[in-house]
C-alpha positions in Angstrom: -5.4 23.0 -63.5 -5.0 19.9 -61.3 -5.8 16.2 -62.0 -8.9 16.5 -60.0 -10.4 19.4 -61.9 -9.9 18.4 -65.1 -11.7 15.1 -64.4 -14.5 17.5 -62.8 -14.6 19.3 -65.9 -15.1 16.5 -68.2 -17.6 14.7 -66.1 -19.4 18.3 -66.5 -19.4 17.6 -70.5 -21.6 14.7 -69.8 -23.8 15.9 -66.5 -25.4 18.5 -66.0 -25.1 19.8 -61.6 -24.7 17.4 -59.8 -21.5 18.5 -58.1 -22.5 16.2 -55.0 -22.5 13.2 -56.3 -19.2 14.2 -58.8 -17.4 14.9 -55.4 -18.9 11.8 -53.9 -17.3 9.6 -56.6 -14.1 10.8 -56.6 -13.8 11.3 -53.1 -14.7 7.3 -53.1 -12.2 6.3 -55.6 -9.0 8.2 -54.0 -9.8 6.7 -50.5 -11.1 3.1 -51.2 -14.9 3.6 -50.0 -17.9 2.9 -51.6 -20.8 5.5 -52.3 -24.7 4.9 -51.7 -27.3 7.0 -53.3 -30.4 7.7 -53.4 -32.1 9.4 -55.7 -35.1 9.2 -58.3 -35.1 7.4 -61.3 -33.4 9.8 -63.8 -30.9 11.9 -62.5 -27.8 10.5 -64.0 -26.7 8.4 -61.5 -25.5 5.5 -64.4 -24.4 8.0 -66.8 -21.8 9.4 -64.1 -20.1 6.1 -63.5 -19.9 5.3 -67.1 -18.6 8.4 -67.6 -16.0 8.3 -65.0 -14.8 5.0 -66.5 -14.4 6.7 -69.8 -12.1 9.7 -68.4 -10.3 7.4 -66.6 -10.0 4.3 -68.9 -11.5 2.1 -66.4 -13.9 -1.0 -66.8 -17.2 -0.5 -65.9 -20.3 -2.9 -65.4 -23.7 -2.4 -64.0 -25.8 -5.3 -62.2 -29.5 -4.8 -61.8 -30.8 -5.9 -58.9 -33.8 -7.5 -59.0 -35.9 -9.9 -56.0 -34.7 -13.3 -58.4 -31.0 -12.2 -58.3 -28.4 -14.8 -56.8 -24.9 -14.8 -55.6 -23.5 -16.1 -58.6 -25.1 -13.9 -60.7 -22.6 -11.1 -59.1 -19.6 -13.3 -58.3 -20.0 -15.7 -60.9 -19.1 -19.8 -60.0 -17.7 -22.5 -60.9 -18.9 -24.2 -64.6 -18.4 -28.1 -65.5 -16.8 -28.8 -68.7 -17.8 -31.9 -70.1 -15.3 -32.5 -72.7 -12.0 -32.1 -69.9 -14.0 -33.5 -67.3 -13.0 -30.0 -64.7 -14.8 -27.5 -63.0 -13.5 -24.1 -64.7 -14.3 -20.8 -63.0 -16.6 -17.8 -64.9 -16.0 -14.8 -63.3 -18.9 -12.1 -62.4 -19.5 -8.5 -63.2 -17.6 -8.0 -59.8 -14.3 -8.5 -61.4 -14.4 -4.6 -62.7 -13.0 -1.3 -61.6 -16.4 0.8 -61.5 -19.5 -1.4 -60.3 -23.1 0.3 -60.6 -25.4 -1.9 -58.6 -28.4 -0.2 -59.6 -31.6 -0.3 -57.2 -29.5 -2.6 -54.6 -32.5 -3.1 -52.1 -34.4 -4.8 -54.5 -32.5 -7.6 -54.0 -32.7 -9.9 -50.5 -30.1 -10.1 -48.0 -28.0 -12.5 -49.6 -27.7 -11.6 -52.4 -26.5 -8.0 -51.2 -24.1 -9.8 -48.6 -22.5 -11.4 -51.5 -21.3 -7.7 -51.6 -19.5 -7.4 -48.4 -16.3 -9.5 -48.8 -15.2 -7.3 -52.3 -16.6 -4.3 -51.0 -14.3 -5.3 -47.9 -11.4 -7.3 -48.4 -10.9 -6.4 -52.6 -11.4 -10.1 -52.7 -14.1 -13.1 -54.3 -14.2 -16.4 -53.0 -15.6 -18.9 -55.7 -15.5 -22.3 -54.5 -12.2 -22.9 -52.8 -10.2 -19.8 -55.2 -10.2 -17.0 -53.7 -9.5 -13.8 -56.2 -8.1 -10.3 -55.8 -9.7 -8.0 -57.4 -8.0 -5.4 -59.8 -7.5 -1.5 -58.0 -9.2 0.9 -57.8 -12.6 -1.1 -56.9 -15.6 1.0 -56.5 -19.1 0.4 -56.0 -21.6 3.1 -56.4 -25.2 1.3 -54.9 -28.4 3.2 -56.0 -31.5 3.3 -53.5 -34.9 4.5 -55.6 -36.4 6.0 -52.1 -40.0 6.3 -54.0 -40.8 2.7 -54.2 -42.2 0.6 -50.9 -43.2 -2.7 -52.8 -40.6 -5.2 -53.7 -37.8 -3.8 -51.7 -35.4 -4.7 -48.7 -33.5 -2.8 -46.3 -29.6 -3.1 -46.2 -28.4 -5.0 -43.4 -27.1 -2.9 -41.2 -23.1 -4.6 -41.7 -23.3 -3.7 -45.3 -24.7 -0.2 -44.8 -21.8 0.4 -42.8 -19.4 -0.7 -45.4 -20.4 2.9 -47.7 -18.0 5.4 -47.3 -21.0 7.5 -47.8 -24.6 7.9 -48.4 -25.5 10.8 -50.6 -29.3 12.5 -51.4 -29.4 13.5 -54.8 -32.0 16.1 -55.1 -33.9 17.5 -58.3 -32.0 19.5 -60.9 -32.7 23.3 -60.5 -34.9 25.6 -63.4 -31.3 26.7 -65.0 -29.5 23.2 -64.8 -33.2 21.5 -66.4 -32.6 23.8 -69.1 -28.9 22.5 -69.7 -30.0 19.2 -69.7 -32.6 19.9 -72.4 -30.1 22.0 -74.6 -27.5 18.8 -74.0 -30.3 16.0 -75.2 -31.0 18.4 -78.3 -27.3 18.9 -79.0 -26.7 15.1 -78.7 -29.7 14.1 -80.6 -28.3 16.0 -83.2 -31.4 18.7 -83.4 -30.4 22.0 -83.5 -29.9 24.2 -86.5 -26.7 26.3 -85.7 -24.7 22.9 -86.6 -23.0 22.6 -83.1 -22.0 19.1 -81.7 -21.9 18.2 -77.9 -18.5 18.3 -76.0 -17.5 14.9 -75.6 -15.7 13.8 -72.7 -12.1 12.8 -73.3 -9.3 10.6 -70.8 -7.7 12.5 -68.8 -5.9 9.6 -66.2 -5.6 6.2 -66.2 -5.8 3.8 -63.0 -2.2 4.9 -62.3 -2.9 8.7 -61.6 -5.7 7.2 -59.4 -3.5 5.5 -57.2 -1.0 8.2 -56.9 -3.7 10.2 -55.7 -3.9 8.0 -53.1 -0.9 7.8 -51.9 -1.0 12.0 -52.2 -3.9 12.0 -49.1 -1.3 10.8 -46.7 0.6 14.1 -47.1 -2.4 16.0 -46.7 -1.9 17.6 -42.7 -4.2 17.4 -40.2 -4.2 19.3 -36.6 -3.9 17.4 -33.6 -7.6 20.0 -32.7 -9.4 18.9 -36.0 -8.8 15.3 -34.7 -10.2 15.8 -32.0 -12.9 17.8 -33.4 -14.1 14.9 -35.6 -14.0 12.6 -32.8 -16.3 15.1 -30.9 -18.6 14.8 -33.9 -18.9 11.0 -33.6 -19.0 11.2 -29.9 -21.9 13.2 -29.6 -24.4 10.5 -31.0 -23.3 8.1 -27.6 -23.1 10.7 -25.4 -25.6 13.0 -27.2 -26.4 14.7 -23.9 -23.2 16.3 -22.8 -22.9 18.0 -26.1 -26.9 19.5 -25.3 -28.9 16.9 -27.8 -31.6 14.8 -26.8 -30.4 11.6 -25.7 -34.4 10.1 -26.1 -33.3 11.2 -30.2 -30.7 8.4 -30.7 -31.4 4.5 -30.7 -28.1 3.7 -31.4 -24.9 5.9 -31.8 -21.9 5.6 -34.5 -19.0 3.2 -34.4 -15.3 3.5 -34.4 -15.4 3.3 -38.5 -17.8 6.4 -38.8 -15.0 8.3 -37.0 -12.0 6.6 -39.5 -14.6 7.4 -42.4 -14.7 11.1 -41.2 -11.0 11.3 -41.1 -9.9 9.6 -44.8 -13.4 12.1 -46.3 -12.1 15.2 -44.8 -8.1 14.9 -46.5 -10.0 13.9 -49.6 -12.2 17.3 -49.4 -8.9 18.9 -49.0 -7.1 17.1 -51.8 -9.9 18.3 -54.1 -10.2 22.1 -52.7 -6.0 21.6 -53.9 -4.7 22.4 -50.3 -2.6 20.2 -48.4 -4.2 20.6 -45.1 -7.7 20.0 -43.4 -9.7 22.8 -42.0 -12.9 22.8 -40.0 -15.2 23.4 -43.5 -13.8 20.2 -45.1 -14.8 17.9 -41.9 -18.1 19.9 -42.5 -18.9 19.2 -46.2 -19.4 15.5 -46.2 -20.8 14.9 -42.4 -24.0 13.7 -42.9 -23.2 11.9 -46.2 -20.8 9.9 -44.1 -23.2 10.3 -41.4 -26.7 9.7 -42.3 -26.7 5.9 -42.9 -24.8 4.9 -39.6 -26.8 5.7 -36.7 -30.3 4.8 -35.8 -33.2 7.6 -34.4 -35.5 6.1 -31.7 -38.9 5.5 -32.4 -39.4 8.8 -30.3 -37.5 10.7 -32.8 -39.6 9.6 -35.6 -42.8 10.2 -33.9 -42.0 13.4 -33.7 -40.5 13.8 -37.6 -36.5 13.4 -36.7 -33.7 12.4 -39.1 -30.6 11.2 -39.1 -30.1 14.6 -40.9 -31.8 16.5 -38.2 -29.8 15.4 -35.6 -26.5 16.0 -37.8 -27.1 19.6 -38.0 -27.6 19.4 -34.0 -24.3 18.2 -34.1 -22.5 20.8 -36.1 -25.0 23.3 -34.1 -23.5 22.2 -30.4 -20.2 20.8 -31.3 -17.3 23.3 -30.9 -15.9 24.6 -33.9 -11.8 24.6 -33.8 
């Protein structure tokens, strides 16, 4: 068994589905993105990065945002200490390896572009220090898509700064049934006397970045290439590949395209081959898709998505 299944299989101890947003994380940490859900209230969206930290042996923090949330409460900032008469700096909860910031559009603007230059650079700027921070860095930003009061949208920069935006969906009759059997087992409540699997370390931070360096031997055909740029292409130039140019506000830029490239060896990497075929392009387009493009007020008039037009695009694009 690889690396990358035995971490699946002991993120499984602890979460019950879910394979989507499993994938999504490790895809994130082996090629430097960052990962947005959305998803309601419940469905194990904290318990997956804490339990990723565990089998890994990384540090993990959450932030909650909240509309009275400041800069510094994520950074930190400099403190004045009376008794040596010197500013001393107190680092945030961004100095971390795993960073859950839970219900991110509840916070304004600033506060979530106080984001960009870590989620960016792997660097904080605190008064005239700046600060690498320690690899791998990963943010994993939750959206709760049922609330309207009290919330903000992303700015558009730091929306494109996600690797990916995945919808996390309701658990299925057989997997709701798990999750009760898992509670009960955990809660100690059953009678047969058994205990729930616990999940163990596996890696460390190391085996992460070797995986990393492992995507750049993953093989890609000169036709695949092209076949992702065709995917990108076709929401600027939506009608040469037959999709309603009236659909699409505003197409995807050059990073969608680099996005596309680094998610597809990642698939690969995890399906344990060491080239990319047409299906892994296809698994993660409209999570890397979705949050990057904007539908014209046409489009929603008439019930468009961003997912809608996606699956024009694998539709009409030729397949390699």
């Amino acid at each position: 068994m690889g690396l990358l299944e035995q971490i699946k299989e002991e993120m499984k101890k602890a979460i019950i589905g879910q394979e989507k947003m499993i994938d999504a994380l490790l895809i994130g940490l082996i090629t430097e993105g960052h990962i947005l859900i959305e998803g309601i209230p419940g469905v194990a969206k904290t318990t997956a990065v804490k339990t990723l930290g565990q089998i890994l042996n990384l540090d993990f923090k959450r932030i909650q945002f909240t509309p009275d949330l400041i800069p510094s409460d994520i950074l930190g900032g400099e403190i004045y200490i009376i008794e040596k008469d010197e500013f001393r700096v107190k680092k945030g909860p961004i100095f971390t390896n795993l960073l859950l910031a839970d219900e991110i559009n509840r916070a304004p603007a600033k506060v979530q572009s106080a984001l960009l230059e870590a989620m960016q650079e792997r660097q904080v700027t605190i008064g005239e220090d700046t600060f690498e921070l320690d690899k791998p860095f990963l943010v994993m930003a939750t959206l709760n898509p049922i609330e309207e009061e009290g919330v903000y949208n992303l700015p558009e920069a730091q929306l494109d700064r996600f690797l990916m935006k995945v919808v996390i969906e309701y658990p299925d009759e057989k997997e709701e049934y798990q999750i009760l059997k898992l509670v009960t087992l955990q809660e100690g409540i059953t009678e047969d006397g058994e205990k729930p699997p616990q999940p163990r370390q596996v890696a460390s931070k190391e085996d992460i970045l070797k995986l990393k360096e492992k995507l750049k031997n993953i093989h890609i055909d000169r036709e695949v290439e092209e076949y992702i740029v065709n995917l990108t292409m076709a929401t600027r130039m939506p009608e040469k590949f037959g999709i309603p140019a009236e659909y699409i506000r505003l197409g995807l830029s050059p990073r969608a395209t680099i996005n596309l490239y680094k998610v597809s060896k990642a698939v690969a990497l995890l399906n344990g081959k060491d080239y990319v075929s047409p299906s892994d392009v296809i698994a993660h387009v409209k999570d890397v898709f979705r949050h990057r493009f904007l539908v014209s007020f046409h489009a929603e008039a008439e019930g468009i998505t961003t997912d809608h037009i996606v699956d024009m695009i694998i539709e009409n694009v030729p397949v390699p």
